[in-house]
N, C-alpha and C positions, 0 to 999 in steps of 0.2 A: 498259813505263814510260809509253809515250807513251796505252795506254789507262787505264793504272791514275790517273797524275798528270792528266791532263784537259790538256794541254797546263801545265802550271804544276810552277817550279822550285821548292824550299820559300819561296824570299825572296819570289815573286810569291804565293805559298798565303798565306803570310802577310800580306802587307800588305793583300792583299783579305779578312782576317777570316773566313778560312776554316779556320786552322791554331789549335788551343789555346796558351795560353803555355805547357802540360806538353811539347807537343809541340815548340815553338820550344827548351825547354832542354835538352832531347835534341840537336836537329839545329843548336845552338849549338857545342854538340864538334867537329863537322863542316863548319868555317866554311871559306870557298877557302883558306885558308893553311896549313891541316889536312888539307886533301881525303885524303890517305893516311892522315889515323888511323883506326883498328880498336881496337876495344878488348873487352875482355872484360862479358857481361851483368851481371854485377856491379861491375866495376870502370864502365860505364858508367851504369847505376841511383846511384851512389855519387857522381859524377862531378857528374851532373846537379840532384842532390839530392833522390833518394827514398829513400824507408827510413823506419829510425826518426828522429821529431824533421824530417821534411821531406815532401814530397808524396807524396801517396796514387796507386794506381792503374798503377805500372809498366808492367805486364805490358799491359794494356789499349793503352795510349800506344804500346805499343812494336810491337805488333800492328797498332793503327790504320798506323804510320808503315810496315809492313811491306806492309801489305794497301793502301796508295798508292804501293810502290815508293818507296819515301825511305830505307831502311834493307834490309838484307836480312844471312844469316847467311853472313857469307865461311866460316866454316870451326867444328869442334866442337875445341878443344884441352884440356890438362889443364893444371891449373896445376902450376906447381916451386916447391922447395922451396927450402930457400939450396944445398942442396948440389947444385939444379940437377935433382932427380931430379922425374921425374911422378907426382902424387898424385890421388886423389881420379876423379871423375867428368869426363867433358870437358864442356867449357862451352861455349855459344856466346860464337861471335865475330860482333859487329856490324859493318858498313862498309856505304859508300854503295856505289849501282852506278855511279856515278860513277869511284869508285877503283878498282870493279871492270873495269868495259870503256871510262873515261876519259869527261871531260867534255863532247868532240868528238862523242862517238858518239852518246850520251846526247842532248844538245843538239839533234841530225842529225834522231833521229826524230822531236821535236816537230810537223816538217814535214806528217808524214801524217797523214790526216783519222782520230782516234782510231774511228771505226766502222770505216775499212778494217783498223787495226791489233786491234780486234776479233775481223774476219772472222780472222786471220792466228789468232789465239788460238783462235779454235772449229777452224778445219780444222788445227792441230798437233793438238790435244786429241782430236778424232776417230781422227785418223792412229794416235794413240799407244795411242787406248781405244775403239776402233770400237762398243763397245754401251752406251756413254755416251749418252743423247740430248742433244736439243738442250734439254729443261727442263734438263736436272741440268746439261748448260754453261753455262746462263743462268745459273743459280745459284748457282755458281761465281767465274765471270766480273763478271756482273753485267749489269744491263741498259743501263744510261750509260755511259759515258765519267767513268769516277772512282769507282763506286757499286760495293756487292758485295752481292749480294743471297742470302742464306741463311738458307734453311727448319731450324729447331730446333724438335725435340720435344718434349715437355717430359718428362719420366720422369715415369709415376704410381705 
């Protein structure tokens, strides 16, 4: 988190003009008095007001806030029915890492210099995938503190 957000909580992303207003009405659900709500990809698109008759570009937003650690997918569940039974495909569930490993924790890492928390990212990723190079972790990763840098092909 602490290399993905560049040191910055959404409240500070945003008031520096860094954060979209699509983006602010996502992580509006998510306010400190909320900090435990989860909610379902849908039920959270809905929430915030995309769809039909409201803003365009969900999936993109939802990405971005994913791909800065602001959001992540706590869990895939199936929705119920009234009679309580599971239907259908399981859905993401969205929550902060916040409510995932608590605010304290979260907050703690801002401390370290996001290039050493970096480093910490390429030597897990090595560890895990030892014939990964260091392009395709860069690529990955990204080269700043905050930035994700990936190479697409284009199909011809």
């Amino acid at each position: 988190m602490n290399y993905r957000r560049d040191g910055y909580d959404f409240d500070a992303l945003w008031e520096d003009g860094k954060a979209s207003a699509k983006q602010k009405k996502i992580m509006d659900l998510y306010c400190d008095d909320q900090i435990d709500a989860e909610y379902y990809s849908n039920e959270l698109k809905k929430k915030a007001g995309f769809g039909k008759g409201g803003e365009k570009g969900f999936d993109g937003v939802i990405t971005g806030l994913q791909m800065q650690m602001y959001l992540c997918v706590r869990d895939f569940r199936q929705r119920k029915n009234k009679q309580g039974e599971e239907y259908g495909w399981p859905i993401a569930i969205y929550s902060t890492p916040e409510h995932l490993w608590g605010s304290d924790y979260v907050r703690s890492e801002y401390k370290e210099n996001p290039i050493d928390s970096a480093k910490k990212i390429e030597n897990h990723i090595m560890d895990m995938y030892p014939i990964a190079t260091a392009g395709q972790i860069k690529n990955i990763i990204g080269t700043r503190p905050g930035e994700r840098k990936v190479s697409i092909k284009k199909a011809k």
